[in-house]
N, C-alpha and C positions, 0 to 999 in steps of 0.2 A: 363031599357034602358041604355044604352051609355052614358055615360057622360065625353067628349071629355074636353070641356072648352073653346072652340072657335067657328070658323065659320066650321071649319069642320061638328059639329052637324048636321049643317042645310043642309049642302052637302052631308052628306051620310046619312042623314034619313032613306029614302026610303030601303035604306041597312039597318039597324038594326030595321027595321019591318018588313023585308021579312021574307018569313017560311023558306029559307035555310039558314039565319044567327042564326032564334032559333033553326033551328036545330044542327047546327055547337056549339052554344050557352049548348045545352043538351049535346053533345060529349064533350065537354071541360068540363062542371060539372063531368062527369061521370071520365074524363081521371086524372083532379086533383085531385078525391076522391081515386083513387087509385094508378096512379103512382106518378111519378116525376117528374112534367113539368117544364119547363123554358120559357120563364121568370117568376116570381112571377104574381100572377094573376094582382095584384095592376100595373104593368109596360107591362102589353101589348101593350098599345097605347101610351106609352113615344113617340114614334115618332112624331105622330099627335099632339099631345100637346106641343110638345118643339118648332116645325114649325105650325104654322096657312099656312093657302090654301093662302090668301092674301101675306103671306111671303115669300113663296118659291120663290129661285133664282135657284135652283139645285136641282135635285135627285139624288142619290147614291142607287140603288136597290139592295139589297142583296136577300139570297135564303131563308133559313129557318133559326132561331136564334141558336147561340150557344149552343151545347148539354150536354157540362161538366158543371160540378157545377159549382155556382159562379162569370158565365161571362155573359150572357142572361141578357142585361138590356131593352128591348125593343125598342132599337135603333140598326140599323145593322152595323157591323164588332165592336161596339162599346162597351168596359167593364169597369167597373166602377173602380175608382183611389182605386188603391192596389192591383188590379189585374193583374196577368200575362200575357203580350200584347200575342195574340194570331197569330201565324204565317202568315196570309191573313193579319194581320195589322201591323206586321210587315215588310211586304213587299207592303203595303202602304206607309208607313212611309219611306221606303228605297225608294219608286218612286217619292216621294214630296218632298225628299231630293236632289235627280237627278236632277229633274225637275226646282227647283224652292230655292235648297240650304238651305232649313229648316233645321235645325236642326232634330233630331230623339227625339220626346221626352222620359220625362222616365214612361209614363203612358199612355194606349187607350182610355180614356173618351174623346168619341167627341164631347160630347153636345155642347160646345162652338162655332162648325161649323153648329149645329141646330139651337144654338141663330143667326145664320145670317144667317139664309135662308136656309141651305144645307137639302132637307128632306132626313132622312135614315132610306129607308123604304125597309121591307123584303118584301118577295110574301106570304110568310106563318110565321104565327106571334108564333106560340107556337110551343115546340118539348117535344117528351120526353126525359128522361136522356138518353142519351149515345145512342140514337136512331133517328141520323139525318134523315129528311124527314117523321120522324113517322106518321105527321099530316098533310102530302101531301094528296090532294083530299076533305077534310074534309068541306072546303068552306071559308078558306082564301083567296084562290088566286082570289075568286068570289068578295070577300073584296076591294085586295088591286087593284082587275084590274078594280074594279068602282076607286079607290083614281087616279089611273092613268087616268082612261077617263074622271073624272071633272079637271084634270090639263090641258090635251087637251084642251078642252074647254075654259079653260081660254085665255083672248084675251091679257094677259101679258105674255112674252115668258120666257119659262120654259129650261134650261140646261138637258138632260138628260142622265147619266152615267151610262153605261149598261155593265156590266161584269161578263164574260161567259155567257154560251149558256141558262140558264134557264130566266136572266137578260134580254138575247138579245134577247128572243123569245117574248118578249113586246114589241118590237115595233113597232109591226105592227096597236097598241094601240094609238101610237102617231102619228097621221097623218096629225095634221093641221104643214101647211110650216112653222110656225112663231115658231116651237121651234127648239130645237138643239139638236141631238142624236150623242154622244162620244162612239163608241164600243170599247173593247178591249177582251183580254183574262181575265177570273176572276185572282185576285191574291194569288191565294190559291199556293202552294210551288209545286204542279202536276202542273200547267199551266202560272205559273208568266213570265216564260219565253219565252213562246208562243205567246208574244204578248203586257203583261200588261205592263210589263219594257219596260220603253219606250215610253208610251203611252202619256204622257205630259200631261195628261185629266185636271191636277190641272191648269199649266198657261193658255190652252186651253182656260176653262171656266172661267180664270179671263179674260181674253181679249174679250169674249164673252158678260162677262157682264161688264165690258169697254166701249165694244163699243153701247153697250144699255145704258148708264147714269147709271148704276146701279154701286153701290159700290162694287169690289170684295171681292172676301174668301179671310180670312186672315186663312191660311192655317194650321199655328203654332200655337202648345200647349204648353202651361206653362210648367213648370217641376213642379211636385207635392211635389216632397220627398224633403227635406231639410235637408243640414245636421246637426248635431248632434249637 
């Protein structure tokens, strides 16, 4: 079984004792014995773990994780310090800077906006190398679109940041009034323009949760490197 570390456990149970999550369960055995998946088996559910369900202020839904080596941490758009910020996060970081005057850091580990609430969660949690979507259909997205219908559910109002069209075709998931749905264009470097620039999504949802008592994101990352 799952071993989350929170209340998530007791929320998607019913999900990792269904027959399509062990079967999903045997395709991932099979797929790690022979290729190259991303993330490490051990950070699949970094998401879930870094945000508890009782914590969520926000979601940040991405599509499938990062497929080059080295960046897939189980959190989405997000790679761990010493890695090379990836272009969709870089042109986050160019919208939060617009938006809200942040500085650009010099590193993508976003964990620090998962320690306050932000969940960043994909629709499909594993890929193979250098083969995005490889592990579309397989029974992730059966996964993360129960994680989305218990945030529904929740009678605490939930932020939800939806970009591009795989993002925004969830929302038809989130139906009770009390939450908040921010569409834009994804910000991948094909579509940032389309939409995302611009999108303000970051002050947006502080004001959102402003206006709820809730404490906003503090949107800024440290700078990692130091010099010499």
């Amino acid at each position: 079984m799952v071993n989350i570390g929170n209340d998530w456990d007791e929320l998607l149970k019913d999900a990792f004792s269904s027959e399509w999550y062990n079967e999903l369960r045997q395709f991932l055995k099979e797929e790690y014995s022979r290729y190259t998946v991303y993330p490490d088996m051990h950070d699949i559910f970094n998401a879930l773990k870094a945000t508890p369900y009782s914590s969520v202020k926000a979601v940040i839904l991405g599509q499938d994780p990062y497929h080059n080596p080295g960046e897939a941490h189980g959190m989405c758009f997000s790679v761990k310090p010493g890695v090379k910020i990836p272009p969709s996060l870089v042109n986050i970081f160019k919208e939060i800077n617009s938006d809200l005057g942040i500085p650009i850091p010099d590193n993508g580990y976003l964990k620090p906006w998962a320690e306050q609430g932000v969940l960043l969660l994909n629709t499909i949690l594993t890929v193979r190398r250098n083969e995005p979507f490889s592990h579309k259909g397989k029974g992730w997205e059966k996964l993360t679109d129960t994680v989305i219908k218990r945030l529904n559910e929740r009678p605490d109002p939930v932020v939800f940041l939806l970009w591009g069209a795989p993002a925004r075709s969830k929302k038809s998931l989130i139906a009770n009034p009390r939450h908040f749905v921010l569409e834009a264009a994804h910000p991948s470097p094909l579509s940032a323009y389309n939409g995302f620039f611009g999108c303000r999504h970051f002050s947006e949802t502080n004001s959102i949760l402003f206006s709820l008592g809730k404490t906003p994101i503090n949107w800024e990352l440290k700078n990692l490197n130091r010099p010499v």
